[in-house]
C-alpha positions in Angstrom: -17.5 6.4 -1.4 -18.2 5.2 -5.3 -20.1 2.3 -3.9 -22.2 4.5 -2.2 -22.7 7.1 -4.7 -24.0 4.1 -7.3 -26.0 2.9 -4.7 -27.9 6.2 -4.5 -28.7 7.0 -8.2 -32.1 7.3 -9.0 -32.5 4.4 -11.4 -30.4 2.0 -9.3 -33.1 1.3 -7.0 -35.5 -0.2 -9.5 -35.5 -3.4 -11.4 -33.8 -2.5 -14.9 -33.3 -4.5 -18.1 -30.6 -6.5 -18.3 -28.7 -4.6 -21.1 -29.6 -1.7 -18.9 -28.0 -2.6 -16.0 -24.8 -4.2 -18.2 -24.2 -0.4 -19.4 -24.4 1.0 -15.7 -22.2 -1.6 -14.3 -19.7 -0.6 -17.2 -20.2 3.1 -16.3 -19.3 2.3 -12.9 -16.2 -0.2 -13.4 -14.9 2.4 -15.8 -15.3 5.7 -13.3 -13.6 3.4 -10.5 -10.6 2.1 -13.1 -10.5 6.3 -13.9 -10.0 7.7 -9.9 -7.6 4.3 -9.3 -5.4 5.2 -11.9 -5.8 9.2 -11.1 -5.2 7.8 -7.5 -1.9 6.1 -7.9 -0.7 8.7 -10.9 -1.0 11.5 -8.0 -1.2 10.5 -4.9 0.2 6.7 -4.6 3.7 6.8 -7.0 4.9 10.9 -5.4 4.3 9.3 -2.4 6.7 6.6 -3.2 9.2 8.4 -4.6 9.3 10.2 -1.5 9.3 7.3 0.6 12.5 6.0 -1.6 13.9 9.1 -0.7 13.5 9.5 2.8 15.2 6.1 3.3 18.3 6.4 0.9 19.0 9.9 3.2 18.7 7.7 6.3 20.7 4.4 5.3 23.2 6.9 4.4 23.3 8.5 7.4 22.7 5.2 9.4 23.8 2.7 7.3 21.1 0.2 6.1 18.7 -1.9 8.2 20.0 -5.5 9.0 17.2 -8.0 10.2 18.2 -9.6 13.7 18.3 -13.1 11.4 20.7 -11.5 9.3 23.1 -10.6 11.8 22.9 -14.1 13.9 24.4 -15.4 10.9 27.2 -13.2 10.5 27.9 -12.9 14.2 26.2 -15.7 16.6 26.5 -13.2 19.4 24.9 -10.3 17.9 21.2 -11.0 18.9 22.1 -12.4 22.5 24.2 -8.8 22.8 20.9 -7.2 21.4 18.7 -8.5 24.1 21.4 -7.9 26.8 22.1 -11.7 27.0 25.7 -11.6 26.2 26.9 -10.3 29.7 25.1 -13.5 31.2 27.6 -16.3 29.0 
């Protein structure tokens, strides 16, 4: 949307002087550093935190996610009992 927005200003569309267009390219990297850091200040980190949240309640209620490679090395029959190859052995 920023992109856009310098793409449509009047004096973008001509050939400026260099120093010119220097200053409006500084203009423009420093509106975009502004909404990134308003960005992730309020919207990006709350959003997080939340996140953190919602899975600390649900690995205490049902216990903490184990990757299937975890548990093949703790138990060699875990994943076939997984995949409903255990009843086949």
């Amino acid at each position: 949307m920023l992109i856009e927005v310098y793409a449509r200003v009047p004096w973008m569309r001509n050939q400026n002087f260099v120093p010119t267009e220097l200053f409006l390219v500084a203009m423009f990297v420093t509106v975009l550093l502004a909404c990134c850091a308003l960005t992730h200040r309020y919207i990006e980190a709350p959003m997080q935190r939340v996140g953190r949240r919602v899975a600390g309640r649900l690995d205490a209620r049902f216990g903490p996610d184990v990757l299937r490679s975890e548990r093949r090395r703790s138990d060699p029959t875990a994943g076939l009992q997984a995949d409903g190859l255990a009843a086949r052995r």
